[in-house]
C-alpha positions as CSV (number, residue, x, y, z in Angstrom):
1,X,286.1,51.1,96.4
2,X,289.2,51.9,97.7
3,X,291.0,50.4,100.2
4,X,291.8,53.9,101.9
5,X,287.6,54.9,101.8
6,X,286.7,51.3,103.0
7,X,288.9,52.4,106.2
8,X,287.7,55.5,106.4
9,X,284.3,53.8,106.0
10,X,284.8,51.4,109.0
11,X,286.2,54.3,111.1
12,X,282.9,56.1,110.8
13,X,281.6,52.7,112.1
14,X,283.5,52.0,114.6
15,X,283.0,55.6,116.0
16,X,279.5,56.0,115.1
17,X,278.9,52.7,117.4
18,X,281.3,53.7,120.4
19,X,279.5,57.1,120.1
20,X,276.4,55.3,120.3
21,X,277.4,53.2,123.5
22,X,278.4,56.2,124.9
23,X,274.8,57.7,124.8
24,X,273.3,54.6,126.6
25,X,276.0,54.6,129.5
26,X,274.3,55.0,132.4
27,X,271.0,53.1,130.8
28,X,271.8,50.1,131.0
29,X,272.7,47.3,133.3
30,X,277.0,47.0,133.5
31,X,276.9,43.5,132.0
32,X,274.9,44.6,128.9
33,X,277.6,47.5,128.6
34,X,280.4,45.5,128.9
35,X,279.1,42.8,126.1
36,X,278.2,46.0,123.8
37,X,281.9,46.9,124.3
38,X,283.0,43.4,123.4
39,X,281.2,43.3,120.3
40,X,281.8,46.7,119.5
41,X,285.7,45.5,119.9
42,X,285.0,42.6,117.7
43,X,283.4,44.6,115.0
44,X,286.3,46.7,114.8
45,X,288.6,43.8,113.9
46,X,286.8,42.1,111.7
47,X,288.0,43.0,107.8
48,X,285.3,44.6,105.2
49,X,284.4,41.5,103.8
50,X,283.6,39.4,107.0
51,X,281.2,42.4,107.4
52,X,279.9,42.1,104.4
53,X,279.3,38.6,104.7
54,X,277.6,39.0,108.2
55,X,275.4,41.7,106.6
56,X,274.4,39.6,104.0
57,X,273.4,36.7,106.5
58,X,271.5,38.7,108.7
59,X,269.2,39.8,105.5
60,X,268.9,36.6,104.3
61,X,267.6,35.3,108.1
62,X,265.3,38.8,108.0
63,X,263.8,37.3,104.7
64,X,263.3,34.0,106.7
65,X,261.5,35.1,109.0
66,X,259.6,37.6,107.7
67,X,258.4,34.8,104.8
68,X,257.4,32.8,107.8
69,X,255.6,35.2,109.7
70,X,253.2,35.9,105.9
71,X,252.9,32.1,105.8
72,X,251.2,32.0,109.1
73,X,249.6,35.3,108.4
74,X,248.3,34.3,105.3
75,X,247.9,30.7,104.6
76,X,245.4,31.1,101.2
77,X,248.0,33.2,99.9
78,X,250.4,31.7,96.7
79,X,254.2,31.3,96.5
80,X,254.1,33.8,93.8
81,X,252.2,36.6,96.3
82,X,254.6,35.7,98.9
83,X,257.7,36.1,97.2
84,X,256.0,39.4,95.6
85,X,255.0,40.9,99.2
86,X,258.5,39.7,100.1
87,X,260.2,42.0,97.3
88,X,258.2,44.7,98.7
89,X,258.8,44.5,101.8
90,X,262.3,44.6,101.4
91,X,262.6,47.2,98.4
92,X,260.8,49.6,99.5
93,X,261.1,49.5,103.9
94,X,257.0,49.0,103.7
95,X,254.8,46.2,105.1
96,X,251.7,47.9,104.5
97,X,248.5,46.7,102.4
């Protein structure tokens, strides 16, 4: 990808999120705004790939936790059904039976 449309990219971000903030003025308490502004300012600075690499962490912590929570949920069940429910889970958006 270009370095132009990963710009462009980031700008639909940025606004998409400041557009969003924008919507829940009013909603929430002054000190929740003003730490949504901060990281929204934070966001905005940070390059492509920093975001990137945030994204990928946060989906690697989802995975985490969600293998935990069908641990507890299901203790009889393999590592092969786990890591198989897993891939579902995440391919497809869909927890269900």
């Amino acid at each position: 990808m270009s370095q132009n449309k990963m710009s462009e990219q980031n700008q639909k971000i940025s606004t998409g999120l400041a557009k969003k903030s924008a919507n829940d003025q009013g909603r929430q308490p002054a000190h929740i705004q003003e730490a949504e502004r901060i990281q929204q300012e934070l966001i905005r600075k940070m390059s492509p790939a920093r975001r990137l690499e945030i994204a990928r962490e946060m989906y690697e912590t989802a995975w985490k936790i969600k293998e935990g929570g069908l641990r507890a949920q299901h203790p009889d069940w393999s590592e092969s059904e786990i890591a198989a429910k897993l891939r579902r889970i995440f391919i497809t958006g869909y927890a269900g039976a």
